[in-house]
C-alpha positions as protocol buffer text, in pm:
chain_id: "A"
residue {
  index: 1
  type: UNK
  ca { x: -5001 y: 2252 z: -27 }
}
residue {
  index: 2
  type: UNK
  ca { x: -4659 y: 2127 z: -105 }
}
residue {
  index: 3
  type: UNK
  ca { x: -4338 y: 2264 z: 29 }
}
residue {
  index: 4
  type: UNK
  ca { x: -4098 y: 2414 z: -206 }
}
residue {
  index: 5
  type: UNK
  ca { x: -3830 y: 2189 z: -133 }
}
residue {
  index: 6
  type: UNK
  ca { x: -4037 y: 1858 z: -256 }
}
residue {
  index: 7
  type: UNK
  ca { x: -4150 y: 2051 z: -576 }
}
residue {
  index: 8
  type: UNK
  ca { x: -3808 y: 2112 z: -629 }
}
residue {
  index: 9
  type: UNK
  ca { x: -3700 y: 1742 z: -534 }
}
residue {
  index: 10
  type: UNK
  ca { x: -4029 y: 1625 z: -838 }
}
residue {
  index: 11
  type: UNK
  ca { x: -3885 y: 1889 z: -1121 }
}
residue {
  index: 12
  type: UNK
  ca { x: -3534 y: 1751 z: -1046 }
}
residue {
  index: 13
  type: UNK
  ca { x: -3660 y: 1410 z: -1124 }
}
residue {
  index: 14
  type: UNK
  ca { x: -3913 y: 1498 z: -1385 }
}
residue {
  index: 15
  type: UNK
  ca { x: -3561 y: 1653 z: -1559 }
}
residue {
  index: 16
  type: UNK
  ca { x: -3386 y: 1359 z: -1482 }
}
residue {
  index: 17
  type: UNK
  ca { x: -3388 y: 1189 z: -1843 }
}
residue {
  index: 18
  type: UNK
  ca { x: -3309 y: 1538 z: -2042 }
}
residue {
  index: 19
  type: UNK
  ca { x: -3514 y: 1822 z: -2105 }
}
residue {
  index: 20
  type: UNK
  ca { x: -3477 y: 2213 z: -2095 }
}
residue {
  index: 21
  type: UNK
  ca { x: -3705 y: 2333 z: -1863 }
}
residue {
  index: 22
  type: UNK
  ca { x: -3972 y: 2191 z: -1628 }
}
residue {
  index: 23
  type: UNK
  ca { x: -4298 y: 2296 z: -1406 }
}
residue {
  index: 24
  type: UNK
  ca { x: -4521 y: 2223 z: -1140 }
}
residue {
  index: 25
  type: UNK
  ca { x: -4906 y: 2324 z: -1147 }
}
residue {
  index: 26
  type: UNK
  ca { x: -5150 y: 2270 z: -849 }
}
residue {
  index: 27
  type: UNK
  ca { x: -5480 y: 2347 z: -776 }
}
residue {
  index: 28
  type: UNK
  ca { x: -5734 y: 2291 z: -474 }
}
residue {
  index: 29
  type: UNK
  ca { x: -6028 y: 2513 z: -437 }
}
residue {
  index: 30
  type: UNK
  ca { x: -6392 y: 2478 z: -436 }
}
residue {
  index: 31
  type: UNK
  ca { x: -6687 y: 2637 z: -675 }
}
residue {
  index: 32
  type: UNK
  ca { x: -7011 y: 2691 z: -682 }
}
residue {
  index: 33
  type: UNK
  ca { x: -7216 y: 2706 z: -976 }
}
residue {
  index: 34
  type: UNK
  ca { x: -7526 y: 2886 z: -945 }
}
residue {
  index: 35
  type: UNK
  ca { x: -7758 y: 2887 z: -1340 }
}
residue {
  index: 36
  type: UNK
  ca { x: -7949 y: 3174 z: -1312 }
}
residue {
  index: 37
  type: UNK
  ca { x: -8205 y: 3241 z: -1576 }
}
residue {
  index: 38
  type: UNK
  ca { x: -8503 y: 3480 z: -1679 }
}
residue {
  index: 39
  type: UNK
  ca { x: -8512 y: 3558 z: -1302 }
}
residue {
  index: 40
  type: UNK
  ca { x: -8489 y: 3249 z: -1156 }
}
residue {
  index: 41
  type: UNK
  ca { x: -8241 y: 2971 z: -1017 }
}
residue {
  index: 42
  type: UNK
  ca { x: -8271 y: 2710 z: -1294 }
}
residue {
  index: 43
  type: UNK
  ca { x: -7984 y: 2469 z: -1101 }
}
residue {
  index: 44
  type: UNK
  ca { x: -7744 y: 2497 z: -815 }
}
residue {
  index: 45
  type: UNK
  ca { x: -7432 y: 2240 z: -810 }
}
residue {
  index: 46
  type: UNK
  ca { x: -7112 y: 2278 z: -542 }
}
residue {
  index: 47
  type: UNK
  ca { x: -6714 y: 2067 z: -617 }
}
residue {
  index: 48
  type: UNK
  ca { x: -6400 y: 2040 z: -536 }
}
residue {
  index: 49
  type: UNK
  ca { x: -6119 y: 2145 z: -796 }
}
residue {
  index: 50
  type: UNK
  ca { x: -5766 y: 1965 z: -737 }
}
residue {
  index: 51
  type: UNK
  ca { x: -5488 y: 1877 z: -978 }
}
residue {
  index: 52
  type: UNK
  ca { x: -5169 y: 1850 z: -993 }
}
residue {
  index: 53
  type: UNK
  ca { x: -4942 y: 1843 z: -1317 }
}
residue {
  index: 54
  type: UNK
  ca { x: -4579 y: 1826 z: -1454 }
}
residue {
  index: 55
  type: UNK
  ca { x: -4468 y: 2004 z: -1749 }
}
residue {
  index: 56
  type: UNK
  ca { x: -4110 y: 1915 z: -1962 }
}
residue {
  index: 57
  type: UNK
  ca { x: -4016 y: 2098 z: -2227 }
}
residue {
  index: 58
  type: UNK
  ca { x: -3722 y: 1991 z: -2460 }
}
residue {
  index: 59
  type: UNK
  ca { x: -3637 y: 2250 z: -2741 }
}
residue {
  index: 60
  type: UNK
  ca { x: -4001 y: 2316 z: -2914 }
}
residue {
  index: 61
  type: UNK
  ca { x: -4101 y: 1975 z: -2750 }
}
residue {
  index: 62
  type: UNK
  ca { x: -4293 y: 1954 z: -2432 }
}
residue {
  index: 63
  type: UNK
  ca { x: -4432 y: 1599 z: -2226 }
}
residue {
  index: 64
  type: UNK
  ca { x: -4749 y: 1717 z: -1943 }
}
residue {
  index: 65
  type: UNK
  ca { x: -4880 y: 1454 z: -1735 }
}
residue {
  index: 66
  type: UNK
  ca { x: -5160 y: 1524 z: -1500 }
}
residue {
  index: 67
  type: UNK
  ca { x: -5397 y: 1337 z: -1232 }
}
residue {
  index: 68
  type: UNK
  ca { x: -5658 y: 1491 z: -1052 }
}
residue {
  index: 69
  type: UNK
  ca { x: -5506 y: 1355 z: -666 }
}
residue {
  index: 70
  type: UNK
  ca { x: -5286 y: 1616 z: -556 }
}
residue {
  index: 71
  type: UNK
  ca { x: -5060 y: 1391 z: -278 }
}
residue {
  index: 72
  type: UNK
  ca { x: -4730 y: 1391 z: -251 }
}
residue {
  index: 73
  type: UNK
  ca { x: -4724 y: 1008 z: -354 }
}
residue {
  index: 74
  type: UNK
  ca { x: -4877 y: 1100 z: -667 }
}
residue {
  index: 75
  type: UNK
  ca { x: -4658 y: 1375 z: -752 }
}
residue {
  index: 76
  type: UNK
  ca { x: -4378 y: 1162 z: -702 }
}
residue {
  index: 77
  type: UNK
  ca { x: -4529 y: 897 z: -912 }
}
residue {
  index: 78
  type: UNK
  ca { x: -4589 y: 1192 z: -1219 }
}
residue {
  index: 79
  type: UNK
  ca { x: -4217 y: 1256 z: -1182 }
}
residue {
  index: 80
  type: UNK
  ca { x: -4086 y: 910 z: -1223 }
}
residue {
  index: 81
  type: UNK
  ca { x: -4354 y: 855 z: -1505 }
}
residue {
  index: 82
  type: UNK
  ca { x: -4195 y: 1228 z: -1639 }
}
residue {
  index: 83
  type: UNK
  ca { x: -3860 y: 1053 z: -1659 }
}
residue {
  index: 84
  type: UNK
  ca { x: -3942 y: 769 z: -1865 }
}
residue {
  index: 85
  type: UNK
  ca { x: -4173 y: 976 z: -2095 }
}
residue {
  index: 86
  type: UNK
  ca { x: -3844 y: 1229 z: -2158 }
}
residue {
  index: 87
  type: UNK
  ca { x: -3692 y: 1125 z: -2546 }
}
residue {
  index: 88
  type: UNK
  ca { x: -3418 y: 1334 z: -2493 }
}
residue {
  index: 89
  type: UNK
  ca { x: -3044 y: 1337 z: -2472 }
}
residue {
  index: 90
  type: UNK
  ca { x: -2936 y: 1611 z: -2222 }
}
residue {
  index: 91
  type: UNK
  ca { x: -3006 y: 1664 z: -1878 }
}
residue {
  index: 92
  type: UNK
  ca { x: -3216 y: 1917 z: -1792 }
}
residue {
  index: 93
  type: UNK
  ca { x: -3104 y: 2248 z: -1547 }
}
residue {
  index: 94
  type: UNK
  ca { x: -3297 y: 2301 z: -1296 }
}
residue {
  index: 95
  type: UNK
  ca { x: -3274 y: 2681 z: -1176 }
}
residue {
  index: 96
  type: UNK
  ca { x: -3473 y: 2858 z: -916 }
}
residue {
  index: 97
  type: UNK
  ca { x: -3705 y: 3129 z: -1046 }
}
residue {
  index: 98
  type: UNK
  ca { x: -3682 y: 3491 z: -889 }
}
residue {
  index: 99
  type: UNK
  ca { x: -4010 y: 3559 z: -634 }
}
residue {
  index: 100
  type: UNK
  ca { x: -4356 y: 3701 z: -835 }
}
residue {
  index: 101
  type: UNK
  ca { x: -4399 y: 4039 z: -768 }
}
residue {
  index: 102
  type: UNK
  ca { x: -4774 y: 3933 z: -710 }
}
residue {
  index: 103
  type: UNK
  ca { x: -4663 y: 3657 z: -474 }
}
residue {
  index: 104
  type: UNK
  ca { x: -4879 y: 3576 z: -203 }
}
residue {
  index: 105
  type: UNK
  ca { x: -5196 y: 3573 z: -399 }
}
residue {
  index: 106
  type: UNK
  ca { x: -5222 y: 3674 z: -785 }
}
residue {
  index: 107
  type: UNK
  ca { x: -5559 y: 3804 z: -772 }
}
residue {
  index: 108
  type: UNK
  ca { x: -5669 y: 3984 z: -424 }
}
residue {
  index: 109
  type: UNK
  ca { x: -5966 y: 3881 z: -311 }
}
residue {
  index: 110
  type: UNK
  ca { x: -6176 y: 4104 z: -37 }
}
residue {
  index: 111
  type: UNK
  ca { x: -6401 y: 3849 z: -1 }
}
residue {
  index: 112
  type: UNK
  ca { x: -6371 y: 3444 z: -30 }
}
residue {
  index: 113
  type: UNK
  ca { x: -6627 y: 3332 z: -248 }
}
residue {
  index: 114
  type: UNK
  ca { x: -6661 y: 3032 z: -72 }
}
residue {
  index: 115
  type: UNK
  ca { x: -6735 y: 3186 z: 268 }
}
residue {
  index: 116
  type: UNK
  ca { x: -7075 y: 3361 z: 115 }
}
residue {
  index: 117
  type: UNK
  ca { x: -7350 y: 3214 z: 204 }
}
residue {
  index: 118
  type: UNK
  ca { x: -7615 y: 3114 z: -116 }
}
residue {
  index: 119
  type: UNK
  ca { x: -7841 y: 3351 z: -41 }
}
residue {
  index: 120
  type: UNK
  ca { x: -7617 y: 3625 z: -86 }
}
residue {
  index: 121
  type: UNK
  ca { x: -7454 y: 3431 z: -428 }
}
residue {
  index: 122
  type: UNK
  ca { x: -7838 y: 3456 z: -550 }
}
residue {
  index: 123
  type: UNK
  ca { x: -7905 y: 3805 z: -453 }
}
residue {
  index: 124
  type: UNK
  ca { x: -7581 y: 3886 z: -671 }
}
residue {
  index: 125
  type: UNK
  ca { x: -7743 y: 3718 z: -973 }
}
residue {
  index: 126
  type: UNK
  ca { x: -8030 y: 3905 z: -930 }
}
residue {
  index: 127
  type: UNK
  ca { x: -7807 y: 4211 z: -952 }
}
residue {
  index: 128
  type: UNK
  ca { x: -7654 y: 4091 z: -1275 }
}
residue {
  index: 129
  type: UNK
  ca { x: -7993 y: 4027 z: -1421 }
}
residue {
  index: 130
  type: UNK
  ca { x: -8161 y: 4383 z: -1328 }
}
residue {
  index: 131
  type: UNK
  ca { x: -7863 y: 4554 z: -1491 }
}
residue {
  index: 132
  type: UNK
  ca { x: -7841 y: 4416 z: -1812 }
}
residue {
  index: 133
  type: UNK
  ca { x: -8260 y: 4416 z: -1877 }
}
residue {
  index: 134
  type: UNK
  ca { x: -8207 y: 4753 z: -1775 }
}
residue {
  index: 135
  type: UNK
  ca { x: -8021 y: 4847 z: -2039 }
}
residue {
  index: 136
  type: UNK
  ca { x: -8194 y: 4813 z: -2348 }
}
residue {
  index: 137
  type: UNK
  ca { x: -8571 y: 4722 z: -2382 }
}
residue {
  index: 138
  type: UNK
  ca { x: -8473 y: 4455 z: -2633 }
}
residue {
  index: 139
  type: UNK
  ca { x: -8330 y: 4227 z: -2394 }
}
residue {
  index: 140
  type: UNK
  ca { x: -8536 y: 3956 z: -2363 }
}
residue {
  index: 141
  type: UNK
  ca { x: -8336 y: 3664 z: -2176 }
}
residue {
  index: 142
  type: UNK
  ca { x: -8047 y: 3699 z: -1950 }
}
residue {
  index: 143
  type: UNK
  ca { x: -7833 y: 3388 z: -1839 }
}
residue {
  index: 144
  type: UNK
  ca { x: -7598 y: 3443 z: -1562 }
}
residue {
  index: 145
  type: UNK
  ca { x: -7359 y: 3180 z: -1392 }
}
């Protein structure tokens, strides 16, 4: 979503002011949200999930701002905004961190969630709900999301 070089450029200003240590956290995906109850589909809702934040952390201080408009003109607006919120009286280093060994996608996914159709979402929940009734006649009401 954003190039490493313009987070780097945000975090540099974010640090501007003072502080020990800052982050960047995005998010963009999409969910669905499928209530599935005593057998049946009580509700079905779909979103969007996008976010970005800034993190600056000062000794056992830390200053997060967030917005839920993940541009670059916001960003750079959260950085600036960083700056002024900073109370503190060194500058910050800014240092890169080594590569994840789980870079390129922390959990693996086989299939994208997104990409299955409802239908197949529904017949999952059905799954879900067989197995647990199924094991122990006491079960009398199984929720699933």
């Amino acid at each position: 979503m954003f190039s490493s070089d313009f987070l780097a450029s945000c975090i540099k200003t974010a640090l501007a002011s003072g502080g020990d240590y800052a982050d960047a956290f995005v998010e963009s995906g999409a969910d669905t949200l499928i209530v599935f109850d005593d057998g049946k589909v009580k509700s079905i809702s779909t979103g969007l999930v996008a976010g970005v934040g800034l993190r600056v952390i000062t000794g056992r201080n830390y200053v997060y701002l967030y917005a839920s408009d993940p541009t670059e003109v916001r960003l750079r607006e959260l950085a600036s905004a960083m700056a002024e919120a900073v109370a503190a009286g060194k500058i910050g280093t800014m240092c890169a961190l080594p590569p994840s060994p789980l870079e390129g996608g922390r959990h693996r996914v086989a299939r994208d969630p997104v990409k299955a159709d409802l239908g197949t979402k529904i017949d999952m929940l059905k799954r879900a709900d067989a197995a647990a009734r199924s094991a122990a006649p006491t079960i009398s009401q199984v929720t699933a999301t």
